[in-house]
C-alpha positions in Angstrom: 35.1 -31.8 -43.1 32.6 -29.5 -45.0 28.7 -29.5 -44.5 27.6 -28.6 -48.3 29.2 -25.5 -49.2 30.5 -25.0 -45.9 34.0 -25.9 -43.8 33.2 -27.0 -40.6 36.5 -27.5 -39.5 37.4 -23.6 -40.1 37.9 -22.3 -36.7 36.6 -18.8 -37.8 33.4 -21.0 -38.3 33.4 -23.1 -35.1 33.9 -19.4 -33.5 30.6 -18.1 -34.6 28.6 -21.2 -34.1 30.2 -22.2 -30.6 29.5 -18.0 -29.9 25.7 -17.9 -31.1 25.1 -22.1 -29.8 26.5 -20.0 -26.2 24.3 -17.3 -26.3 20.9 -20.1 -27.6 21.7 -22.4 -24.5 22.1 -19.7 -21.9 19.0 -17.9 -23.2 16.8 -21.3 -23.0 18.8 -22.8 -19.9 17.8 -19.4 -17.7 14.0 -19.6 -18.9 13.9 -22.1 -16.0 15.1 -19.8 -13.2 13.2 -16.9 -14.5 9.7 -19.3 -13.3 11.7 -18.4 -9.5 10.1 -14.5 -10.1 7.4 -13.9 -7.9 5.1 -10.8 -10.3 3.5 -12.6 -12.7 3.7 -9.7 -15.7 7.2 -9.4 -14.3 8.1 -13.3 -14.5 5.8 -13.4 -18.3 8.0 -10.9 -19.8 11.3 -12.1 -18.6 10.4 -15.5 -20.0 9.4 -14.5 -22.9 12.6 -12.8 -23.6 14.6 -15.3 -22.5 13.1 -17.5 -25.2 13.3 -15.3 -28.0 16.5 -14.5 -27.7 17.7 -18.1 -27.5 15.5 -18.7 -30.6 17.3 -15.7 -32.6 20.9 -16.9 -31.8 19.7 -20.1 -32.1 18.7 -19.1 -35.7 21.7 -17.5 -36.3 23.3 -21.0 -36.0 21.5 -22.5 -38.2 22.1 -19.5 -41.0 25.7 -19.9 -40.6 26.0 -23.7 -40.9 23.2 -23.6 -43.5 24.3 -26.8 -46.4 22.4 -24.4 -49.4 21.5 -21.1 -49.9 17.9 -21.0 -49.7 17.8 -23.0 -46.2 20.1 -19.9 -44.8 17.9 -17.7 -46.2 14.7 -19.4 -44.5 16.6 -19.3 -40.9 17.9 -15.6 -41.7 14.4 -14.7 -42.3 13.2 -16.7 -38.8 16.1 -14.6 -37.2 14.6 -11.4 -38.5 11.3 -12.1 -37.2 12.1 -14.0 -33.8 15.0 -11.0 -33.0 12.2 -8.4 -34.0 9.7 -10.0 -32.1 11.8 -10.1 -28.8 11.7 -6.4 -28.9 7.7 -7.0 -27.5 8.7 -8.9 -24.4 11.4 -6.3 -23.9 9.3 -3.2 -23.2 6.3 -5.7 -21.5 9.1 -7.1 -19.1 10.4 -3.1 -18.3 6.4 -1.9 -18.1 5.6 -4.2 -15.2 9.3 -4.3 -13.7 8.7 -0.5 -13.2 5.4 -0.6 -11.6 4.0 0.9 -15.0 0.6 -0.7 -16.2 1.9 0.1 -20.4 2.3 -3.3 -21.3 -1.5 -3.9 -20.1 -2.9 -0.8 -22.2 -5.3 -2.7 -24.9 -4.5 0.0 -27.9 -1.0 -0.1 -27.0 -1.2 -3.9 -27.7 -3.1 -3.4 -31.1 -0.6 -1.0 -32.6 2.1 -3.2 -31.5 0.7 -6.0 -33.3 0.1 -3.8 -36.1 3.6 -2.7 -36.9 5.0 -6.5 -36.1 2.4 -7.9 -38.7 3.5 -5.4 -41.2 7.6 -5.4 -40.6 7.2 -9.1 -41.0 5.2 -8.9 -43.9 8.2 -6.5 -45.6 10.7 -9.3 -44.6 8.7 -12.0 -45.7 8.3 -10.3 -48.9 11.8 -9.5 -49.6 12.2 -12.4 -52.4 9.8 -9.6 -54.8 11.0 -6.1 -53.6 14.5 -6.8 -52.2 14.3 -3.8 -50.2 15.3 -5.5 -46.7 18.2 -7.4 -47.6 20.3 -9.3 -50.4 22.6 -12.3 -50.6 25.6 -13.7 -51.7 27.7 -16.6 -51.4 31.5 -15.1 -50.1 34.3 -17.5 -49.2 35.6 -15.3 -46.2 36.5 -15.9 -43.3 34.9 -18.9 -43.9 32.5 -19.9 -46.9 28.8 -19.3 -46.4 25.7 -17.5 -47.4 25.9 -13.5 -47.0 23.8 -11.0 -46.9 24.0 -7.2 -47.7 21.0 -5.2 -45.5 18.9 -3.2 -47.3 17.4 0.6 -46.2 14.2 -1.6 -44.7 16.6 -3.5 -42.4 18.6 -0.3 -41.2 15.2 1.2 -41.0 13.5 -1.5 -38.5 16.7 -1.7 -36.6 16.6 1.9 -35.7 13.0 1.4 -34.5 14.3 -1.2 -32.8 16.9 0.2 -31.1 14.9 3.3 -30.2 12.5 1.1 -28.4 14.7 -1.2 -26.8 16.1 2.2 -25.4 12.0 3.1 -24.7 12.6 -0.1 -21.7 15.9 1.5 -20.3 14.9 4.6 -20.0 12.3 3.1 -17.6 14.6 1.4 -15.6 17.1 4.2 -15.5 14.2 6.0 -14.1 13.5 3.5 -11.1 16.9 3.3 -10.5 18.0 7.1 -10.6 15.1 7.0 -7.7 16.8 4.2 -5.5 20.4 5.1 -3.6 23.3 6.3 -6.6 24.1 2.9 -7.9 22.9 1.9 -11.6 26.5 0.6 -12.2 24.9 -2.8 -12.6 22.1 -1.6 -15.2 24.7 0.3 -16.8 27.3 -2.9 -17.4 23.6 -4.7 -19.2 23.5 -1.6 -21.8 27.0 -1.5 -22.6 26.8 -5.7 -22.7 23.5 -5.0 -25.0 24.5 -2.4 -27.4 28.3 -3.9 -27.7 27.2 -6.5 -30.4 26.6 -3.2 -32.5 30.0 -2.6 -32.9 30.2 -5.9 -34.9 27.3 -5.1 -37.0 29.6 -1.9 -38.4 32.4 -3.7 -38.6 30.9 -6.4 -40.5 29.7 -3.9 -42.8 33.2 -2.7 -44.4 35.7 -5.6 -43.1 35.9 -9.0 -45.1 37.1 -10.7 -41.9 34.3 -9.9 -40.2 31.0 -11.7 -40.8 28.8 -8.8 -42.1 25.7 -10.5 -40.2 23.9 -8.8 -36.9 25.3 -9.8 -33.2 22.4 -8.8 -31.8 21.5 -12.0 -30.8 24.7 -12.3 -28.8 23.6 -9.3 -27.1 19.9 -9.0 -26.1 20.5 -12.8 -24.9 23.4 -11.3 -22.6 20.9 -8.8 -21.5 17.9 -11.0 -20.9 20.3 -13.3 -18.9 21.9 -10.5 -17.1 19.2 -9.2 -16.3 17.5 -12.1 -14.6 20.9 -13.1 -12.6 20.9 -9.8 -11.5 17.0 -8.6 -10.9 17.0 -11.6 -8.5 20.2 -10.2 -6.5 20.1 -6.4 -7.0 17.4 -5.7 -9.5 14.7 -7.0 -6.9 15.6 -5.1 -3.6 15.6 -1.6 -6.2 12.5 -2.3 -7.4 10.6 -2.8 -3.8 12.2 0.0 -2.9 11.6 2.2 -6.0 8.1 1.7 -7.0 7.3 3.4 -3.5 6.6 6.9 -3.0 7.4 6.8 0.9 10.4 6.9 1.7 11.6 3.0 2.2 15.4 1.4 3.3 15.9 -2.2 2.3 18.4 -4.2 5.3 20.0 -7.1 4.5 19.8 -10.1 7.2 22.2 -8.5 9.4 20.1 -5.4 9.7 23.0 -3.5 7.3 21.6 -0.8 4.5 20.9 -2.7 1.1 19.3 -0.2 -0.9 17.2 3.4 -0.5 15.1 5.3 -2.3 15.3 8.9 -3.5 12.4 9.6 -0.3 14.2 8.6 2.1 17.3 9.7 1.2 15.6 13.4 1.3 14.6 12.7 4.6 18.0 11.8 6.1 20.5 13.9 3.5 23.6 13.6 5.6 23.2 9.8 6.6 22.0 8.2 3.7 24.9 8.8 1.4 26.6 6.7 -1.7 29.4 5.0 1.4 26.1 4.3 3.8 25.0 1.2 1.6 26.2 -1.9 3.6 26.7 -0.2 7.0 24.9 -1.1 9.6 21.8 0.8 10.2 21.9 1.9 13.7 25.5 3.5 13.4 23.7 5.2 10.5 20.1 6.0 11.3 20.1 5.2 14.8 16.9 7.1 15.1 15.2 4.5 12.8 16.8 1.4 14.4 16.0 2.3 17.4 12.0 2.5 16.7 12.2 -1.0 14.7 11.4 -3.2 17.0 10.2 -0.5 19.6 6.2 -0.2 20.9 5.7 3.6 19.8 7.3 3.2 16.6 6.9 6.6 15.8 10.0 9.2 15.5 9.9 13.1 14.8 11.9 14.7 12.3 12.2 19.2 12.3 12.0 20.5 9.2 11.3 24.5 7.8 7.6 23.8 8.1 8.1 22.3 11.8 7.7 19.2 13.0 7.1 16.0 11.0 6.4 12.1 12.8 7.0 9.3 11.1 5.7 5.7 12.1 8.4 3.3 11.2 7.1 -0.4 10.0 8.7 -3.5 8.7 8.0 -6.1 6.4 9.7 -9.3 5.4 11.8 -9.1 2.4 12.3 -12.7 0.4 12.9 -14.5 -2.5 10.8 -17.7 -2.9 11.6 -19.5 0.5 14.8 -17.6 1.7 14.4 -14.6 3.6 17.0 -12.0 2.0 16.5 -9.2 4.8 13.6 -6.7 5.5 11.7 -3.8 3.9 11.6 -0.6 6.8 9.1 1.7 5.5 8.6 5.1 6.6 5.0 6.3 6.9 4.6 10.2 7.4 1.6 10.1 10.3 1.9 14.0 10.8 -2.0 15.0 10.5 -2.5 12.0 12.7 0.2 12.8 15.5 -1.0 16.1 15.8 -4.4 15.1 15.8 -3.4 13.1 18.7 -1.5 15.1 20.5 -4.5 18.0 20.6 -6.5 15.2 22.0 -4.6 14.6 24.6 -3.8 18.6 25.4 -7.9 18.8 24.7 -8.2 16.0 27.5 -6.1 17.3 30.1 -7.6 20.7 30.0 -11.1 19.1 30.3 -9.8 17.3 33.1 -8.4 20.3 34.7 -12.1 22.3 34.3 -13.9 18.5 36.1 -11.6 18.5 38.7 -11.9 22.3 39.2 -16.2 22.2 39.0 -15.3 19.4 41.7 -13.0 20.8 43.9 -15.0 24.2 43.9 -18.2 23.6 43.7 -18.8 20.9 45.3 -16.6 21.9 49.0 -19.0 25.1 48.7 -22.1 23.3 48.5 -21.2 20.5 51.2 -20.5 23.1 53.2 -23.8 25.1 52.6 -25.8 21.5 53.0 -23.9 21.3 56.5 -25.1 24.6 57.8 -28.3 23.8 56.5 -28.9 20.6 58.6 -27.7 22.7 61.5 -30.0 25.6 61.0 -33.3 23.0 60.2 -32.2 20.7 63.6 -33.8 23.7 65.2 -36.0 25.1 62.7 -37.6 23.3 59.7 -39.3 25.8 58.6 -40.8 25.2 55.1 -38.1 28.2 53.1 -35.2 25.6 54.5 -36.9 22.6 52.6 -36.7 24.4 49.4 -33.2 25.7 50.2 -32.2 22.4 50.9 -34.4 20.9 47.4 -32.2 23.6 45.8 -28.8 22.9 47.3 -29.7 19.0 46.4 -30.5 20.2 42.5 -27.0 21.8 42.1 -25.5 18.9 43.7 -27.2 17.1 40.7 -26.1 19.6 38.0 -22.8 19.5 39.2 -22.6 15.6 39.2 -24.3 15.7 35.6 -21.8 18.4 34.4 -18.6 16.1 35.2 -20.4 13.5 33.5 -20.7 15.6 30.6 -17.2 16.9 30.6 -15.1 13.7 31.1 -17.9 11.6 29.1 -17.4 14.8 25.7 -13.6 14.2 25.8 -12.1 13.1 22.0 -11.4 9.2 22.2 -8.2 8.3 20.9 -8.4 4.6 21.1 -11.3 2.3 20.6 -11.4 -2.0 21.0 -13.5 -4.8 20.2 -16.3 -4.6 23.1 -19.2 -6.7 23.2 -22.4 -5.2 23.3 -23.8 -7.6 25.5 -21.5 -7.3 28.2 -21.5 -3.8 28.3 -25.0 -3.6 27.8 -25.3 -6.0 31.1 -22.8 -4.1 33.2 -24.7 -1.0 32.5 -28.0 -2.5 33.4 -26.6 -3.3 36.9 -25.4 0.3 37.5 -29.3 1.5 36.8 -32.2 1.5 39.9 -34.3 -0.8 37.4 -35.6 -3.6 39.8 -39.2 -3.8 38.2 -37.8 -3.2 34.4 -37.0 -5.9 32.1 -33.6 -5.7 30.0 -33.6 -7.9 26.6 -30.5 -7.9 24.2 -31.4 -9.5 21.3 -28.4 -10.4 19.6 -24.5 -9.8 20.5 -22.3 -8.4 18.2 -19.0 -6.9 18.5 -18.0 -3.4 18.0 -15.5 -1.2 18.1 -15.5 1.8 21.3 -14.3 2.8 24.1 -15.8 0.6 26.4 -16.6 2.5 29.7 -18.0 5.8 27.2 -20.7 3.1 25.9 -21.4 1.8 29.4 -22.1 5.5 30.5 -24.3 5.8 27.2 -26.5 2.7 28.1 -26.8 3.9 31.9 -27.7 7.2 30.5 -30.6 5.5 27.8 -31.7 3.2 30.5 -32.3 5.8 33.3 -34.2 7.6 30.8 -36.7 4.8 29.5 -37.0 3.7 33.7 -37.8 7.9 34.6 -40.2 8.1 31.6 -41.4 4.5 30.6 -42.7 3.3 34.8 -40.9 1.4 36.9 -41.9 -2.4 34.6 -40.7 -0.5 31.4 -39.3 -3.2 28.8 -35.9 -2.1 27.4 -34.2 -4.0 24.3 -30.5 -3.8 22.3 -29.7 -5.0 19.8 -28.0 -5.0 16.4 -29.4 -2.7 13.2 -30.5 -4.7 10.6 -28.2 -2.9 8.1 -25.0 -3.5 10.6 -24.5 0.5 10.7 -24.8 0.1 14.5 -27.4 -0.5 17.4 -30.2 0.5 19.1 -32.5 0.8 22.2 -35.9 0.7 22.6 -38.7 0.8 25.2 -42.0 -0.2 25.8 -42.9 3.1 27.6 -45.0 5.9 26.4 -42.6 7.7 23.9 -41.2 10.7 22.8 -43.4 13.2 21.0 -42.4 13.7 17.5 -42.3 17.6 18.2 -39.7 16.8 21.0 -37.1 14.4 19.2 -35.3 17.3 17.8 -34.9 18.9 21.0 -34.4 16.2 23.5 -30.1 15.6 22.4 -29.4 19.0 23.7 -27.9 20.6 26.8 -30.6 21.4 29.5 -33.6 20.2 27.6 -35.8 18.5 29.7 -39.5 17.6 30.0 -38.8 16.5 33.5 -39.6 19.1 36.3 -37.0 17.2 38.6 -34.2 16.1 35.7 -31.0 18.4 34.7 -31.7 18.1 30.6 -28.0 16.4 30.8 -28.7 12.5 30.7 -29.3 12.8 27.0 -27.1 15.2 25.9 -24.3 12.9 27.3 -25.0 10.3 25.0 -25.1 12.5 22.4 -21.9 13.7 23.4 -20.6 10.2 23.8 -21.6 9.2 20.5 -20.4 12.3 19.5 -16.9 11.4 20.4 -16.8 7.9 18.7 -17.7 9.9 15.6 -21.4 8.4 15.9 -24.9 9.6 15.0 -27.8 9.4 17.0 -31.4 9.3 16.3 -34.5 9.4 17.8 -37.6 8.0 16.6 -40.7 5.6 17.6 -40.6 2.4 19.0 -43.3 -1.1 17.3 -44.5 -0.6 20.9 -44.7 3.5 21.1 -42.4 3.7 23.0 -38.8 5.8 22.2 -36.4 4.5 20.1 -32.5 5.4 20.0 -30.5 4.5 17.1 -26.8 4.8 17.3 -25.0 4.5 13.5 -21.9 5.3 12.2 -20.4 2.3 14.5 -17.5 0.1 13.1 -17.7 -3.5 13.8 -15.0 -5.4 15.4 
C-alpha cells in the first residue's frame, strides 16, 4: 500500500511514524496528570510543554506520511515553529520550578516574543531566501519528502539548545543544593539531548532519515520530567528552594531528601548512604525534638553555641500524604535572649528576697523595741521614730514591688482587660470611687504585671482624685492600646514629665514608687506610657505599644 508518493507498508516507515505517533500520544496523554501539580506557574509551564512537544512529533508524523510535497513542507514548517516555540515553556516551567520569578519579568517576555516573531518569520519565509532549509524527494529508506537544513536552521538550533541548557542549569543548581543525587535529572538530559545523535547521523547516512529527533526527545523530557517531579522532583524542590536547613521523611519517618543547609549542620550524619534510613538512628537529636514540647536543640560550633527550634509540616501530593517537611529554624538571638532573662530574673529575685530577708527582720525588730520603749514612755521623738520606722516599711514594700514588677517578661497571653481591670479594682481601698470600663478587649501581657499596673493607677487617682474619684478603662480609639482616666483634679502639665520616675512624688506621705512601677511594668511588655489631661481635668494614662490578642 502506498499513500501518494509514499509506501506505507515499508517498515522503515511504520518505524518512524509508530516512533514520533509514541512520542505525540505520551506528550498529550500526560497533559492530564500534569493539572495533579499543585504551583500554578509550575503546573502552566509543564502543560504547556507537554503540548507542544506532542504537537511537534505530532507534526513530524504528518511530514513523514505527507501524500505531496508541498503538504510536507507546510507540517515541516508547523514542526519548526511548534518545536521552537516549546523552547518558551521550557525555561518558564524551570523559572518557577526553581523558585526563580524570570519567567514573570515583563521585558524578559517582550524579547522573548521578539526573537520567536522574527525566527518564525525567517522560517516562514524560506520559499524566497532558502536560507533555513531545502527539499528533495529521496527514495531511501523509504520514499518521502527531504530536507537539507540550511545555516538559519543550525543557527536557531544552537540558540536553542543553549537555552534549553539556560533551564538545566537551573535545575542542576536546585539539585546540587539538595542531598548528592541528580542521577534522576541527569538520565532526562542524556534522554533529551540523545535524539541529537540522530540529527548527525541523518546528516551523512542515507539510511538514516536526515530529519530532526528532537521531538522524540524534549517529549521524553517533558514526560519524564512530570513522572518524576511528582515522585522525586517535588520533595527536592521543597527542600531546595529553602535557605534553612530542611530534611524531607517519608511516611515511615525515614530521610527522603536534604538540603545543602542542613547537611552543613550535621556533616557526619547526613551523608550520600543516610537517604532512606530512619531518622532517629541518624539524627536522633532531631527526632527526638519532633514531637517534643521544647522543640528546641543546641548545636557547638567555633563561634559557640547555636539552638535550633525544630518544626514540622505536612508534606502531600493532592490528597495523599507522602511524609513530612522538618525544618530547622536557627532561634540563637532569641535563646540567648531568653536565657539572659531568665539569669536577669533570678538575680532580681535574689536582690527582693535579700531587701526582704534583711531589711525587713531589722526593722520588725526595731518596731518591737519601739512598742516596748513607748508602753512606758510615748514621748512625742518615739512617734516620729515610729512614723519613720513605718515609712521604710513602706519603701521597702514599694521597692520589692518595683524589683519583681521591672523583671524582662518572657511570655505574654490573651488577657481580658476587663477582668483584670475588675480584679485589680478589688485589691484597691476604693469604697467611695466609681470604676467604669468602657469596652473589653483582649490583649496580649502578662496578666498579674497589668493587674499590679491598674492597682498602681487606681491607688493613685483614689490618693489624688478624693475618695468618690470616677476612674474609666477602656480601649484607644486607634487600637495601639488602652487607657485610664479620672475625674480628679489632674496632673499639672509641668509635672507629667516627672511623675514616671523613681522617687518623684508630690505626696508628703507617698514613696514616688507607685508610678514608676507602671512605668516599669509597661516598660517590660515593651510598652509606652503617657501622661496627659483628662475631658474632665482630671489625669490621663495612656498605655500604647500593646498587641492585641
Amino acid at each position: 500500500m502506498t499513500i501518494g508518493t509514499v509506501d506505507a507498508a515499508n517498515p522503515a516507515f511504520l518505524a518512524y511514524v509508530l516512533a514520533f505517533g509514541a512520542a505525540a500520544v505520551a506528550a498529550f496523554a500526560s497533559a492530564g496528570r500534569a493539572r495533579r501539580i499543585d504551583d500554578p506557574d509550575t503546573r502552566r509551564g509543564l502543560t504547556t510543554l507537554l503540548v507542544a512537544s506532542g504537537a511537534w512529533a505530532g507534526a513530524h508524523v504528518g511530514f513523514i506520511a505527507a501524500p505531496a510535497e508541498w503538504i510536507a513542507v507546510a507540517f515541516y514548517e508547523a514542526g519548526l515553529i511548534v518545536g521552537l516555540a516549546a523552547v518558551g515553556p521550557w525555561l518558564y516551567f524551570c523559572s518557577a520550578y526553581t523558585g526563580r520569578t524570570l519567567h514573570r519579568n515583563p521585558t524578559y517576555r517582550r524579547v522573548a516574543v521578539a526573537v520567536f516573531l522574527v525566527i518564525v518569520g525567517m522560517k516562514v519565509t524560506n520559499p524566497v531566501h532558502h536560507l533555513y532549509f531545502t527539499t528533495e524527494f529521496v527514495t531511501t529508506p523509504f520514499p518521502h519528502t527531504t530536507v537539507h537544513n540550511g545555516v538559519l536552521h543550525w543557527l536557531v538550533m544552537g540558540l536553542s539548545y543553549a537555552l534549553s541548557f539556560v533551564g538545566f542549569f537551573m535545575l542542576f543548581e536546585l539539585f546540587s543544593g539538595v542531598s548528592y543525587r541528580s542521577r534522576s535529572l541527569a538520565v532526562l538530559v542524556l534522554v533529551s539531548g540523545a535524539p541529537l545523535v540522530l540529527d548527525l547521523a541523518g546528516h551523512v547516512r542515507p539510511e538514516i532519515l536526515d530529519i530532526t529527533y528532537e521531538p522524540i526527545g524534549v517529549a521524553a523530557l517533558a514526560v519524564g520530567v512530570l513522572f518524576v517531579y511528582l515522585e522525586r522532583f517535588r520533595t527536592v524542590r521543597v527542600a531546595g528552594e529553602r535557605d534553612v536547613p530542611v530534611i524531607v521523611l517519608d511516611e515511615d519517618d525515614a530521610i527522603h531528601e536534604y538540603n545543602e543547609s542542613a547537611r552543613e549542620l550535621f556533616p557526619e550524619a547526613l551523608v550520600p548512604d543516610a537517604l532512606g534510613t530512619p531518622l532517629d538512628a541518624t539524627v536522633p537529636r532531631i527526632a527526638d525534638r519532633l514531637d517534643s514540647e521544647t522543640p528546641i536543640f543546641s548545636i557547638e560550633d567555633g563561634d559557640g553555641t547555636r539552638y535550633y527550634r525544630v518544626s514540622t509540616t505536612p508534606f502531600t501530593a493532592g490528597r495523599s500524604r507522602l511524609g513530612r517537611l522538618v525544618t530547622l529554624v536557627d532561634v540563637t538571638e532569641r535563646e540567648q535572649y531568653r536565657r539572659e532573662l531568665e539569669r536577669q530574673n533570678e538575680r532580681l529575685e535574689q536582690f527582693a528576697n535579700t531587701v526582704s530577708h534583711d531589711l525587713r527582720n531589722p526593722l520588725t525588730v526595731a518596731k518591737g523595741q519601739l512598742e516596748i520603749v513607748r508602753a512606758a514612755d510615748d514621748r512625742e521623738e518615739l512617734v516620729e521614730v515610729s512614723e519613720a520606722l513605718d515609712r521604710m516599711e513602706t519603701l521597702v514594700e514599694d521597692l520589692l514591688v518595683l524589683a519583681r514588677q521591672g523583671q524582662p517578661i518572657d511570655e505574654t497571653v490573651p488577657t481580658s482587660l476587663d477582668a483584670v481591670a475588675g480584679s485589680a479594682w478589688s485589691m484597691v481601698d476604693a469604697r467611695e470611687a466609681t470604676l467604669d470600663v468602657e469596652d473589653d478587649v483582649r490583649i496580649l501581657a502578662a496578666p498579674d504585671r497589668l493587674q499590679q499596673l491598674f492597682e498602681n493607677l487606681f491607688r493613685n487617682a483614689v490618693e489624688h482624685g478624693g475618695a468618690d474619684v470616677r476612674v474609666s478603662v477602656g480601649p484607644l480609639g486607634d487600637g495601639t492600646g488602652f487607657y485610664v482616666v479620672d475625674d480628679g483634679a489632674g496632673i499639672p502639665e509641668e509635672e507629667r514629665d516627672h511623675v514616671l520616675e523613681s522617687g518623684y512624688t508630690t505626696n508628703e506621705d507617698g514613696t514616688g514608687f507607685g508610678l514608676a512601677i507602671v512605668a516599669d511594668i509597661a516598660d517590660a511588655h515593651g510598652w509606652d506610657v503617657a501622661v496627659t489631661e483628662s475631658e474632665a481635668g482630671g489625669a490621663r494614662f495612656e498605655i500604647r505599644g500593646v498587641e492585641a490578642a
